[in-house]
TORKOL-4160 file (C-alpha; in steps of 0.2 Angstrom, whole numbers, padded with zeros to 4 digits, m for minus):
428
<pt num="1" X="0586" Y="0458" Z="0652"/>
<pt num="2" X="0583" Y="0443" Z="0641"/>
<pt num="3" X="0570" Y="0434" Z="0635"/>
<pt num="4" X="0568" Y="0418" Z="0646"/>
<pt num="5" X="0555" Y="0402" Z="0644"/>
<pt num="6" X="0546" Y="0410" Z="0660"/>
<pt num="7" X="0542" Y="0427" Z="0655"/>
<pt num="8" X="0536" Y="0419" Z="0637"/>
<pt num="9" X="0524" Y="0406" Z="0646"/>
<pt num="10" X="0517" Y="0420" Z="0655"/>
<pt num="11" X="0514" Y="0431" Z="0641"/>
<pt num="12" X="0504" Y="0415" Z="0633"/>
<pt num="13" X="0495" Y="0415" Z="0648"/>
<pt num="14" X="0490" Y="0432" Z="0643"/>
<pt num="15" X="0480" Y="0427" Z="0626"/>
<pt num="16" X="0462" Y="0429" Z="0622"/>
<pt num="17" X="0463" Y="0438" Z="0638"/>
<pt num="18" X="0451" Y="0454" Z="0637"/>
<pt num="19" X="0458" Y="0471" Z="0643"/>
<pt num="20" X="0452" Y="0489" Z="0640"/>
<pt num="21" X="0460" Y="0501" Z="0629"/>
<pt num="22" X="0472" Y="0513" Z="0637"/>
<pt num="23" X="0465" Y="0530" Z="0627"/>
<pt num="24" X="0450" Y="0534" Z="0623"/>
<pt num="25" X="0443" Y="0535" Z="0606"/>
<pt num="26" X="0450" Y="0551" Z="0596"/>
<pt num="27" X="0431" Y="0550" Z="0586"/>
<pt num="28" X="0417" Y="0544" Z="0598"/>
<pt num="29" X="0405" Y="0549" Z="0582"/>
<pt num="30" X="0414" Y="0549" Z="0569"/>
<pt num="31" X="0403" Y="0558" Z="0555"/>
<pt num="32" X="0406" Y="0565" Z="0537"/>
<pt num="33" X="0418" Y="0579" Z="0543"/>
<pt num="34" X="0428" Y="0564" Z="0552"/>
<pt num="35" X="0430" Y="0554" Z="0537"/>
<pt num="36" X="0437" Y="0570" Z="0528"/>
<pt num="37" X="0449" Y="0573" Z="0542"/>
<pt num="38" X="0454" Y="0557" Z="0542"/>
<pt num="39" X="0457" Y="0556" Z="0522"/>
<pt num="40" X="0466" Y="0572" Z="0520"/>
<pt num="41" X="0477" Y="0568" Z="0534"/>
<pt num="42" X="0486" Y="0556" Z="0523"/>
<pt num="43" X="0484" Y="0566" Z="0508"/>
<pt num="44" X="0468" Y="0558" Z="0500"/>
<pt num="45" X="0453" Y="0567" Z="0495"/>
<pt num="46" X="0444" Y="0555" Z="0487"/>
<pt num="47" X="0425" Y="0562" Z="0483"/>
<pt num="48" X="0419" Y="0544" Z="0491"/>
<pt num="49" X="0426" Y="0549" Z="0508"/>
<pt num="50" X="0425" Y="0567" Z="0508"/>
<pt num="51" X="0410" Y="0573" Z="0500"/>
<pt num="52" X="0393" Y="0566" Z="0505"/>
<pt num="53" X="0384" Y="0572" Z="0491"/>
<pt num="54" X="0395" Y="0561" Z="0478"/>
<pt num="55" X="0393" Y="0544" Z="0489"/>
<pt num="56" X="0375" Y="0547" Z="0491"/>
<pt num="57" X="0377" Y="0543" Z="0471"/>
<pt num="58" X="0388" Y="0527" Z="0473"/>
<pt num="59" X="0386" Y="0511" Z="0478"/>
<pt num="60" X="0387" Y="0514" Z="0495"/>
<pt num="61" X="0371" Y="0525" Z="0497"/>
<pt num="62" X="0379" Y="0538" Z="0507"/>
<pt num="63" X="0397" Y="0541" Z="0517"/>
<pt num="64" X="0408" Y="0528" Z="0521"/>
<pt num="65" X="0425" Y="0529" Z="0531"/>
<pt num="66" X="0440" Y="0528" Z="0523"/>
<pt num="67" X="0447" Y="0511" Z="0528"/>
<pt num="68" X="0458" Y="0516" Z="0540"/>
<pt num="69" X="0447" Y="0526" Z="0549"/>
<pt num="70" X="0436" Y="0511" Z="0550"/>
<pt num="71" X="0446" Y="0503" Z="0566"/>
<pt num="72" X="0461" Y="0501" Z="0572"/>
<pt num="73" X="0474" Y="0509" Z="0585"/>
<pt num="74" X="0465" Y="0525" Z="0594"/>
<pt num="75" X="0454" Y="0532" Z="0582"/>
<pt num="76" X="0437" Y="0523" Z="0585"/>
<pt num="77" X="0429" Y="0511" Z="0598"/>
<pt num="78" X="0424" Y="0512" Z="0615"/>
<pt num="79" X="0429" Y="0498" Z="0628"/>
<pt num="80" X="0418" Y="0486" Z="0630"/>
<pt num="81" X="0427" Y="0480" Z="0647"/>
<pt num="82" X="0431" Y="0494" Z="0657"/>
<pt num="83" X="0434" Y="0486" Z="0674"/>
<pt num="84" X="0444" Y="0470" Z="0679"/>
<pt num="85" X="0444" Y="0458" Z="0690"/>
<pt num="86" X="0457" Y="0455" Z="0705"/>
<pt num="87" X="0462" Y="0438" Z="0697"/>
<pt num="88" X="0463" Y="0446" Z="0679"/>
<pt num="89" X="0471" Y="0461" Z="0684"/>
<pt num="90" X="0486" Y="0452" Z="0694"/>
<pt num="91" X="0485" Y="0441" Z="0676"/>
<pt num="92" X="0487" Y="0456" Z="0665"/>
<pt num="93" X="0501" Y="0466" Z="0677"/>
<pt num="94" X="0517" Y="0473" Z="0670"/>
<pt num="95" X="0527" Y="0466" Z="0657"/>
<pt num="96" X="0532" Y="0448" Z="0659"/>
<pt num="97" X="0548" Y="0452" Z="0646"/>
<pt num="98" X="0552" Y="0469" Z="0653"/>
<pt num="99" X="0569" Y="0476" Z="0646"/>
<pt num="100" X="0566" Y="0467" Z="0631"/>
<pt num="101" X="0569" Y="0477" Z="0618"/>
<pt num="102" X="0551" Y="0481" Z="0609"/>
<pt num="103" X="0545" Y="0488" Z="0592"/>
<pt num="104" X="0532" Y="0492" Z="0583"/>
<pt num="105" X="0536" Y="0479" Z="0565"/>
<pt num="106" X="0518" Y="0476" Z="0557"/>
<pt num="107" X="0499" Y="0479" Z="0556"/>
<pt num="108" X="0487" Y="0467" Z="0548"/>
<pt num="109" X="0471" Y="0473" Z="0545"/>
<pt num="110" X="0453" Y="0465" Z="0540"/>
<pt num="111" X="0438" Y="0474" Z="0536"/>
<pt num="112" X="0418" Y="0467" Z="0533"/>
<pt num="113" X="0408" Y="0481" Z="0535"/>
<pt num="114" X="0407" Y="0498" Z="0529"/>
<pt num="115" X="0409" Y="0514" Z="0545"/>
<pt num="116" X="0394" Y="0524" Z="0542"/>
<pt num="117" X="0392" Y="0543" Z="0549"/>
<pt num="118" X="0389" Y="0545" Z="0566"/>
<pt num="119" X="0390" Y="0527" Z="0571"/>
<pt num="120" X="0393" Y="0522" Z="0590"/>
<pt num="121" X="0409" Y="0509" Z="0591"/>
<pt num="122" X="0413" Y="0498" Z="0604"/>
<pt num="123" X="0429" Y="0486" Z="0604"/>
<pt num="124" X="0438" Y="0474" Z="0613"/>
<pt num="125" X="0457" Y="0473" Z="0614"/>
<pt num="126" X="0465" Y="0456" Z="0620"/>
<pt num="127" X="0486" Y="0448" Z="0615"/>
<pt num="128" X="0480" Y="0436" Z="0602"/>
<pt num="129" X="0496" Y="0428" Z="0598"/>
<pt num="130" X="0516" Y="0424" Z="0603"/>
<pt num="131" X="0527" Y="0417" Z="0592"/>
<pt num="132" X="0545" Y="0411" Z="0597"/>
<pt num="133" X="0556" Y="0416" Z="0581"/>
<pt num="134" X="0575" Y="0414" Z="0577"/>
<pt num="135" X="0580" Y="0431" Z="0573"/>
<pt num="136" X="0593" Y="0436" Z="0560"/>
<pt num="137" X="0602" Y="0450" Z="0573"/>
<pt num="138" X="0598" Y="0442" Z="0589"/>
<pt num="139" X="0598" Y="0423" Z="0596"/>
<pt num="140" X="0580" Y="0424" Z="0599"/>
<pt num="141" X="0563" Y="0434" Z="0596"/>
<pt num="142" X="0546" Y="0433" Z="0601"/>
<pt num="143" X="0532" Y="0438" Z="0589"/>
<pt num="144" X="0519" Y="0447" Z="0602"/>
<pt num="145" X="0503" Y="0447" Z="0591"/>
<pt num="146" X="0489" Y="0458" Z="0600"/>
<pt num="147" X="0470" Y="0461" Z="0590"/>
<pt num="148" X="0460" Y="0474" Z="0592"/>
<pt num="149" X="0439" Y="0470" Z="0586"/>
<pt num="150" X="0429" Y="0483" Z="0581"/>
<pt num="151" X="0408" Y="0482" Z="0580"/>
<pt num="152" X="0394" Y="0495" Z="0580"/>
<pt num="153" X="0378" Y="0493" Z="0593"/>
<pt num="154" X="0360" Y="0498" Z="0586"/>
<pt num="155" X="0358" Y="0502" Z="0605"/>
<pt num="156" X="0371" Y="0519" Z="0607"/>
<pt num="157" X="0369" Y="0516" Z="0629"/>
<pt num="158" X="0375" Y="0500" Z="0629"/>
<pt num="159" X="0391" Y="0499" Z="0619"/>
<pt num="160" X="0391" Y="0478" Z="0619"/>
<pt num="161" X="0398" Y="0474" Z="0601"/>
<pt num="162" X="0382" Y="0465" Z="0598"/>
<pt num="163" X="0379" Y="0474" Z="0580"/>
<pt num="164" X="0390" Y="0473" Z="0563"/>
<pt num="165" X="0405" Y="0467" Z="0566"/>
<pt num="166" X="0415" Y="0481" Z="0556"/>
<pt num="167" X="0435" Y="0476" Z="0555"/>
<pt num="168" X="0450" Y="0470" Z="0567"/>
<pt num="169" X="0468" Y="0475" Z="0568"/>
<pt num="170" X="0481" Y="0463" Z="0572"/>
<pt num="171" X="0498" Y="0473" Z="0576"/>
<pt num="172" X="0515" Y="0464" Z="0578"/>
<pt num="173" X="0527" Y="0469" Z="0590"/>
<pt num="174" X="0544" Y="0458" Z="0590"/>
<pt num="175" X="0554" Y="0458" Z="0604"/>
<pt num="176" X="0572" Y="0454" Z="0604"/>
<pt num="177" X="0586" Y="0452" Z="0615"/>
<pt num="178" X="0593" Y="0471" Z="0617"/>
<pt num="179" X="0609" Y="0468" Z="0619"/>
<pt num="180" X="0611" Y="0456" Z="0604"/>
<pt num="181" X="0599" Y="0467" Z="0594"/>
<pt num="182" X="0610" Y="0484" Z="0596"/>
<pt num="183" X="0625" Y="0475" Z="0588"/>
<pt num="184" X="0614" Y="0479" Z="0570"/>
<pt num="185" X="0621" Y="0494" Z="0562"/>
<pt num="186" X="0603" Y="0504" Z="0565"/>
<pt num="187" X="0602" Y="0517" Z="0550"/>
<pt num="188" X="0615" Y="0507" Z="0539"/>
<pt num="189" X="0624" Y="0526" Z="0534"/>
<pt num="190" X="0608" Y="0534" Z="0528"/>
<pt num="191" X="0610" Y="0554" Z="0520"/>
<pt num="192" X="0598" Y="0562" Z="0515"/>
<pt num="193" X="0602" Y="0570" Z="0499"/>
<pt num="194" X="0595" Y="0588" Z="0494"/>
<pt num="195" X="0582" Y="0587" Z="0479"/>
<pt num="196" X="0588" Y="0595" Z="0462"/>
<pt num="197" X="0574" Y="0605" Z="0452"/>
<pt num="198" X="0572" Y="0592" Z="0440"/>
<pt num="199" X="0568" Y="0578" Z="0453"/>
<pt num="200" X="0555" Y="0589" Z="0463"/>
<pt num="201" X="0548" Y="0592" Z="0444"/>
<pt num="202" X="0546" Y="0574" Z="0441"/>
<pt num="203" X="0537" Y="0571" Z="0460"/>
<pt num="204" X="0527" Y="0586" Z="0454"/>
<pt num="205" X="0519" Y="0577" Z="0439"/>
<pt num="206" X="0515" Y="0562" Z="0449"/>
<pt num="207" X="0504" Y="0571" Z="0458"/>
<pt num="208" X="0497" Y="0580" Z="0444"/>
<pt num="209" X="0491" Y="0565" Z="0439"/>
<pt num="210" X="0486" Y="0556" Z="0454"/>
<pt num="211" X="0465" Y="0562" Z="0452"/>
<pt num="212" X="0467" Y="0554" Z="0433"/>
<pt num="213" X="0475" Y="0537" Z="0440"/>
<pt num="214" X="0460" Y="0537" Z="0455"/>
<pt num="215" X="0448" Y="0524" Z="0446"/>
<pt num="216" X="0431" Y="0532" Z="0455"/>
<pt num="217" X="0414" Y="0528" Z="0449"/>
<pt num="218" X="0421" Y="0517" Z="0432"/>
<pt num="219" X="0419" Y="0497" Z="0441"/>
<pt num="220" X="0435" Y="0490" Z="0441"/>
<pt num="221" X="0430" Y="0472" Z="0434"/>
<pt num="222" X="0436" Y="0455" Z="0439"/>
<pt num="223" X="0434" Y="0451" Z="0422"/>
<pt num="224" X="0447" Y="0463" Z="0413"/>
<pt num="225" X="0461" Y="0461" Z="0428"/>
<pt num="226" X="0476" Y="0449" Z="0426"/>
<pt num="227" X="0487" Y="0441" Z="0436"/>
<pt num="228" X="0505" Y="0452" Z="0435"/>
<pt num="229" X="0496" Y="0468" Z="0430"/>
<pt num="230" X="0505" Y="0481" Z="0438"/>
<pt num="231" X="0493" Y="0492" Z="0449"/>
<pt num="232" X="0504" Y="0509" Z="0444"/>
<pt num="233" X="0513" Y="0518" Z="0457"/>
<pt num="234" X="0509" Y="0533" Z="0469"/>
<pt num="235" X="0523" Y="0546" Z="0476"/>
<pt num="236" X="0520" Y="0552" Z="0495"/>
<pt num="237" X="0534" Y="0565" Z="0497"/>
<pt num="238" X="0547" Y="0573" Z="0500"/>
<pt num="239" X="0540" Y="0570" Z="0516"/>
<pt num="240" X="0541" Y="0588" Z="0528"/>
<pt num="241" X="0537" Y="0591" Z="0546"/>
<pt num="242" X="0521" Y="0598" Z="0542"/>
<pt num="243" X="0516" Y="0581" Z="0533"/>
<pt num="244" X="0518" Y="0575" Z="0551"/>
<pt num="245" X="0507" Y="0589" Z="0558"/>
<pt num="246" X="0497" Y="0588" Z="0546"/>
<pt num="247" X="0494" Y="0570" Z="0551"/>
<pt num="248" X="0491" Y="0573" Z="0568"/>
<pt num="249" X="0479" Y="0584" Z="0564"/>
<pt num="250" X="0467" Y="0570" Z="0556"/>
<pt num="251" X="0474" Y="0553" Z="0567"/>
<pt num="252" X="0474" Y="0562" Z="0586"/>
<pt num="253" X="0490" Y="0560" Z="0596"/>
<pt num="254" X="0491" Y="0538" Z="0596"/>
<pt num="255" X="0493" Y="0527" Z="0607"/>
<pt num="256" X="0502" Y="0539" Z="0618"/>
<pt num="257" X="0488" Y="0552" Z="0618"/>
<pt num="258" X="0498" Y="0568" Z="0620"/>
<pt num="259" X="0491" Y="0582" Z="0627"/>
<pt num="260" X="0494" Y="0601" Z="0628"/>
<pt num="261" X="0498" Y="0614" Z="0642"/>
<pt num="262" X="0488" Y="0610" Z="0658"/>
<pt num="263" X="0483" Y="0591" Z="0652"/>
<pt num="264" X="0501" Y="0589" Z="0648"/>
<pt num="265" X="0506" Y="0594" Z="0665"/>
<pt num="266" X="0493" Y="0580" Z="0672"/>
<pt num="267" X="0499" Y="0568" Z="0659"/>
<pt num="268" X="0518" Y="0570" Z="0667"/>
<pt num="269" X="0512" Y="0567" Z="0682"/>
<pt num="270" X="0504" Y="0551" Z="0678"/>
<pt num="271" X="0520" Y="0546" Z="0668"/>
<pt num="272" X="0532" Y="0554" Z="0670"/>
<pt num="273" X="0547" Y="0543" Z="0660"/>
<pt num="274" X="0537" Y="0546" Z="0645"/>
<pt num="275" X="0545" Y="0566" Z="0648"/>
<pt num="276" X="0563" Y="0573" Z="0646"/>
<pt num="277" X="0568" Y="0588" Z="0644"/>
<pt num="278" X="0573" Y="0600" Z="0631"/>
<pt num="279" X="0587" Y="0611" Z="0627"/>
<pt num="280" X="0580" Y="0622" Z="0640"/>
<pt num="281" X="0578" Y="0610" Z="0652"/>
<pt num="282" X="0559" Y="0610" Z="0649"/>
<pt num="283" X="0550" Y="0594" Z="0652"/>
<pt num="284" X="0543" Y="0586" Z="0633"/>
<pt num="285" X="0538" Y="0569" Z="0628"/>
<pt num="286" X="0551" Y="0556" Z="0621"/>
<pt num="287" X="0538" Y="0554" Z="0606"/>
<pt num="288" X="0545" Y="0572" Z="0600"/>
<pt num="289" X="0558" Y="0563" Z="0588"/>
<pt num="290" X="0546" Y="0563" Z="0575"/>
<pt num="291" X="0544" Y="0582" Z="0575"/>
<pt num="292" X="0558" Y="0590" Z="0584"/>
<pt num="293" X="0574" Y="0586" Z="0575"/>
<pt num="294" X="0588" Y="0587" Z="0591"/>
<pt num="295" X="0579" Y="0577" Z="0599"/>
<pt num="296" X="0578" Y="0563" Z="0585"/>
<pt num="297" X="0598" Y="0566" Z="0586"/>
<pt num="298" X="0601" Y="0562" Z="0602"/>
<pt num="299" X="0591" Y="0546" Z="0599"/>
<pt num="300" X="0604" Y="0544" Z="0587"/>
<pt num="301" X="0593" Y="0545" Z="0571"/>
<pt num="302" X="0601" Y="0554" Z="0556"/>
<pt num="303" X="0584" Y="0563" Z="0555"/>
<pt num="304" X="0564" Y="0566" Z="0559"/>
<pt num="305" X="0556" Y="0549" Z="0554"/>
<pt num="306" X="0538" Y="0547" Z="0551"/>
<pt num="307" X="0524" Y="0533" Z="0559"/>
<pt num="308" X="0525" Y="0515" Z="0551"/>
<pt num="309" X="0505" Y="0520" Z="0552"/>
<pt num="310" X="0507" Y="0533" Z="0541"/>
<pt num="311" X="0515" Y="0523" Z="0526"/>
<pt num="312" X="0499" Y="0509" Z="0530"/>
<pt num="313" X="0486" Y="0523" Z="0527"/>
<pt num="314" X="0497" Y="0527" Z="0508"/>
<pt num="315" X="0496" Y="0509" Z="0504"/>
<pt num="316" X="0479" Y="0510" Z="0509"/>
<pt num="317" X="0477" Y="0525" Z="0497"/>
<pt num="318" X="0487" Y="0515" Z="0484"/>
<pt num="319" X="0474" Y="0502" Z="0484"/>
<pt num="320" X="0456" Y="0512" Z="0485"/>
<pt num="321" X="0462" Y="0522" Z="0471"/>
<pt num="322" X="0467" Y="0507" Z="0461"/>
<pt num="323" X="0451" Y="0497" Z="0462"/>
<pt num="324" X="0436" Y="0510" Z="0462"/>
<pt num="325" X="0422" Y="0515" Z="0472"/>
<pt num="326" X="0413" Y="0497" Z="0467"/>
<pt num="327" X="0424" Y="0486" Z="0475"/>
<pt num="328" X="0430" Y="0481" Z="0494"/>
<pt num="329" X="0446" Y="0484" Z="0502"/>
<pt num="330" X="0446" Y="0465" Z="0511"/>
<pt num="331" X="0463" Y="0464" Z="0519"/>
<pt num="332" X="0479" Y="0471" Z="0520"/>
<pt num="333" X="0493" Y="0469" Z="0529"/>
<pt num="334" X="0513" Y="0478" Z="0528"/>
<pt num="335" X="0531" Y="0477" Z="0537"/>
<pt num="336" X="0537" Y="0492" Z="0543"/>
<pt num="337" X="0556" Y="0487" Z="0541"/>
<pt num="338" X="0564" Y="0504" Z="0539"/>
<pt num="339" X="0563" Y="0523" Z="0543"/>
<pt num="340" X="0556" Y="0536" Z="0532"/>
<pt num="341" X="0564" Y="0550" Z="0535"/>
<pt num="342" X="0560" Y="0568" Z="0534"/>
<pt num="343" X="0567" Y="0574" Z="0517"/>
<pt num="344" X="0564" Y="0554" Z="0511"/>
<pt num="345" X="0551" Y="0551" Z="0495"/>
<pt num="346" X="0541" Y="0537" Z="0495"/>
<pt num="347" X="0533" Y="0529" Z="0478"/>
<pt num="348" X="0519" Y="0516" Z="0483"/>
<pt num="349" X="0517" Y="0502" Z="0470"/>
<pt num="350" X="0510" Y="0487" Z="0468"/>
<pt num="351" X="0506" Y="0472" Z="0456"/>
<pt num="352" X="0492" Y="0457" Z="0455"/>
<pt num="353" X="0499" Y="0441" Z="0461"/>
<pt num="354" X="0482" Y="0431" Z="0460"/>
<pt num="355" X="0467" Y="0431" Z="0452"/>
<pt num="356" X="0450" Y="0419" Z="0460"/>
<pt num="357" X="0434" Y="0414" Z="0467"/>
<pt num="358" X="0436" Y="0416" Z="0485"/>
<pt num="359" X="0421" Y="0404" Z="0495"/>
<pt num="360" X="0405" Y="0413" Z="0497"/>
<pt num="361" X="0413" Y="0431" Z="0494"/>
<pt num="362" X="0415" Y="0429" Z="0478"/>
<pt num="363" X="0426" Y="0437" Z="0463"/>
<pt num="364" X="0443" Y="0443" Z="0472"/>
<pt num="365" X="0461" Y="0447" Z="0467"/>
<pt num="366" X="0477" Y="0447" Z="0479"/>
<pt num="367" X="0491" Y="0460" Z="0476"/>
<pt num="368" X="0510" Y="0463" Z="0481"/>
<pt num="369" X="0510" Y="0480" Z="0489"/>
<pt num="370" X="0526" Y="0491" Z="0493"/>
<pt num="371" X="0532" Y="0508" Z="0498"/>
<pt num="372" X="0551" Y="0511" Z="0489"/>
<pt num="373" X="0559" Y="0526" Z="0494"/>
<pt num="374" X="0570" Y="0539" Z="0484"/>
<pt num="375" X="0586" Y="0525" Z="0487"/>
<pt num="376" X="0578" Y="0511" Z="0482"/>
<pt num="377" X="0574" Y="0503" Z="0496"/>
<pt num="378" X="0558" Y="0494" Z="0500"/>
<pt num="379" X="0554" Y="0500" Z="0517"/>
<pt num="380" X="0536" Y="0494" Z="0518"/>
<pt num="381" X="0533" Y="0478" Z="0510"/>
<pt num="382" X="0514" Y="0471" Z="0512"/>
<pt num="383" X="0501" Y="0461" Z="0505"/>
<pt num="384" X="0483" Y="0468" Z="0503"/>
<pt num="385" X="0464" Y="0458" Z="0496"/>
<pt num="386" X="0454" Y="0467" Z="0486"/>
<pt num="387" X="0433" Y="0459" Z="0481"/>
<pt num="388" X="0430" Y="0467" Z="0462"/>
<pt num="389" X="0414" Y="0469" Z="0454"/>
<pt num="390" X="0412" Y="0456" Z="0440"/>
<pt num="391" X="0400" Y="0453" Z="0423"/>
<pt num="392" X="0397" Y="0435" Z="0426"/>
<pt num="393" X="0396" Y="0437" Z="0446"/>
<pt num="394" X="0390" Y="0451" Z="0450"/>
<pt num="395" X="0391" Y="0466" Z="0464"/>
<pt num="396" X="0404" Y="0466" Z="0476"/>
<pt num="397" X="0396" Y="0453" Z="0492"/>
<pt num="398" X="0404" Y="0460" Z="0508"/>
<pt num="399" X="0414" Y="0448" Z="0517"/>
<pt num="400" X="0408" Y="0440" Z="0534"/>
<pt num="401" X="0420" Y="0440" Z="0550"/>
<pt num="402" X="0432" Y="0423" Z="0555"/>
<pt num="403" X="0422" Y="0407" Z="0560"/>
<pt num="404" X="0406" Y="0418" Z="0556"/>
<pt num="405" X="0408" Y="0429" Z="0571"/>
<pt num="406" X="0394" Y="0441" Z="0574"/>
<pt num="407" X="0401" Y="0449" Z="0590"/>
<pt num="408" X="0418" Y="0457" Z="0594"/>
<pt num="409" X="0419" Y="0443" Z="0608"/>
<pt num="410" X="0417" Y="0426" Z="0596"/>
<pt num="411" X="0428" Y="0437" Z="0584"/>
<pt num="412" X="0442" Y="0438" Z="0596"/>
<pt num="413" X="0440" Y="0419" Z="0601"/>
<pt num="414" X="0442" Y="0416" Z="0581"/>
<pt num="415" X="0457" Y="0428" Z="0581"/>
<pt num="416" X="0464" Y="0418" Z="0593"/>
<pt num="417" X="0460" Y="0400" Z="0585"/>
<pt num="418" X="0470" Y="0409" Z="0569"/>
<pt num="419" X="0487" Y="0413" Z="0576"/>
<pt num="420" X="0487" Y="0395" Z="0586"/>
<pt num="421" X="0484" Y="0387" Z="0570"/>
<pt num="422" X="0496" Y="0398" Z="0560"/>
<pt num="423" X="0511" Y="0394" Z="0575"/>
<pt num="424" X="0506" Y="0375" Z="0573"/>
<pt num="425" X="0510" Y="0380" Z="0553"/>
<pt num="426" X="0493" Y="0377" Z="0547"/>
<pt num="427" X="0485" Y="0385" Z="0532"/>
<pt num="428" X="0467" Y="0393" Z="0538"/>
């Protein structure tokens, strides 16, 4: 199918539009052994995340989530709306641009307030923008924005969104004419060369020096950063299957929410498209070409490739480690343009691009922020804010939500302000 005016207007139609959450979340509480899980899921073990006895000294008072734990996709939140309307629900049914080729391309992500232990979440979920794009590969593309709020209640029973607002996710799916979009040469030729010693000698040194470059407890100050200071590098790799598992381990099973044995049966039953089967004509989920290779071949994929999640959680580590245990991962935001595939190395890098005084937040520094892999290619360029301690200014001030908001509802509304404003191509 392709994308027609119609099906466009009634996506629009769609905006600001609350709906629940198809999964619930992986962490209802999410407490100190969460935050750990989470971390070392994506290879970080800072102290400030994973040992309570070490934040109880910083800053912070006590644990705090590592950032990507603190919202987005499935790990935390419970819906806020849980039952629709007739009107709403007819609104909200199936896909007004079904057949459209879909993927997943970015995540922008916000954060004003720090997850503490044993928190209760609540979030509301609602499209929050659609942008009509010229695409390089097809005649048209639509750029479906959809935000997630996140907020935690000082009343655990009622789950209405009415304490801190914590952070908000905003992911990009694109959608583009399939037809036109298959005509691009997918995975451009890529071979996955095998490592020599000395190679997997140089990643091994990397890491060896990874708990030097973490900055920790020394304040990172506003004062002593320049604009075009590099932000050193950090390798993730050669990525292996058990990476993947080992992420799964600490993340849950996504948006999909995978289940084993019996639950796996029920879940097949419920959607069944989601299943095909294997070489042995047992049925399995289609989500299986990130850990079972034949499968990924018959997608036509050269290999195993990762989540574009999981290359946002390292340039999430890339930053934390950067800018110490003073400061305040404010924004950040990447592209997931290509595949990381199982054998690939990642190094994560980055570089300040601006130096200022942001409003009533204070002391602030912008960087560029990428994932390059072993053949140089950039395959996850992003953007990320980081609030630095300063001499003349003071502690890190935490940031406050769009417009003010102080629930997930006026945050939404704010979101959606934000996307209208940036189609109109104004500057917020």
């Amino acid at each position: 199918m392709a994308i027609t005016d119609k099906g466009v207007e009634q996506l629009r139609a769609r905006i600001g539009i609350v709906q629940p959450h198809p999964q619930p979340p992986h962490y209802r509480l999410p407490n100190e052994d969460a935050f750990r899980q989470v971390a070392q899921a994506y290879g970080d073990d800072n102290p400030l995340w994973c040992d309570p006895s070490y934040a109880a000294r910083s800053r912070w008072n006590g644990s705090i989530a590592p950032p990507h734990l603190n919202g987005g996709d499935t790990l935390i939140g419970e819906n806020e709306v849980t039952t629709l309307d007739d009107e709403t629900r007819a609104l909200l049914k199936g896909d007004p641009l079904r057949g459209v080729h879909a993927y997943y391309a970015g995540s922008f992500r916000e954060w004003w307030s720090p997850l503490r232990p044993n928190m209760r979440v609540s979030r509301r979920n609602a499209l929050v923008g659609i942008h009509d794009k010229q695409s390089e590969f097809a005649e048209r593309a639509i750029h479906e924005w959809s935000g997630e709020v996140f907020a935690t209640t000082e009343d655990a029973g009622r789950g209405t969104g009415e304490g801190p607002v914590l952070s908000a996710q905003y992911r990009l799916m694109i959608r583009t004419d399939r037809t036109k979009a298959e005509k691009k040469d997918k995975y451009g030729g890529v071979r996955i060369e095998p490592y020599s010693d000395e190679q997997i000698e140089e990643i091994d040194a990397a890491y060896a020096a990874e708990v030097e470059r973490r900055r920790g407890p020394a304040e990172r100050w506003w004062e002593d950063v320049s604009e075009g200071d590099e932000i050193g590098s950090l390798v993730k790799g050669p990525m292996r299957v058990t990476d993947i598992v080992c992420w799964h381990v600490g993340m849950g099973m996504g948006l999909y929410g995978v289940k084993a044995l019996r639950l796996g049966y029920e879940q097949r039953r419920r959607v069944p498209r989601f299943f095909r089967p294997d070489d042995l004509n047992v049925p399995d989920v289609q989500q299986r070409v990130h850990w079972d290779p034949s499968w990924a071949a018959k997608a036509g994929s050269p290999a195993i490739y990762d989540y574009g999640r999981m290359r946002e959680t390292w340039l999430i580590h890339l930053c934390t480690d950067w800018m110490g245990d003073d400061a305040w991962l404010w924004k950040l935001d990447c592209e997931f343009r290509r595949f990381n595939y199982v054998g690939d190395t990642h190094w994560m890098r980055g570089r300040v691009t601006r130096k200022y005084v942001a409003g009533d937040v204070g002391p602030a520094v912008d960087l560029e922020i990428w994932g390059e892999n072993q053949r140089g290619e950039v395959t996850t360029p992003g953007h990320a804010s980081v609030l630095l301690p300063s001499r003349e200014h003071g502690p890190v001030r935490l940031p406050a939500p769009p417009r003010g908001a102080r629930t997930t509802q006026a945050t939404l509304d704010a979101l959606v302000e934000r996307f209208a404003a940036m189609e109109r191509g104004e500057v917020e």
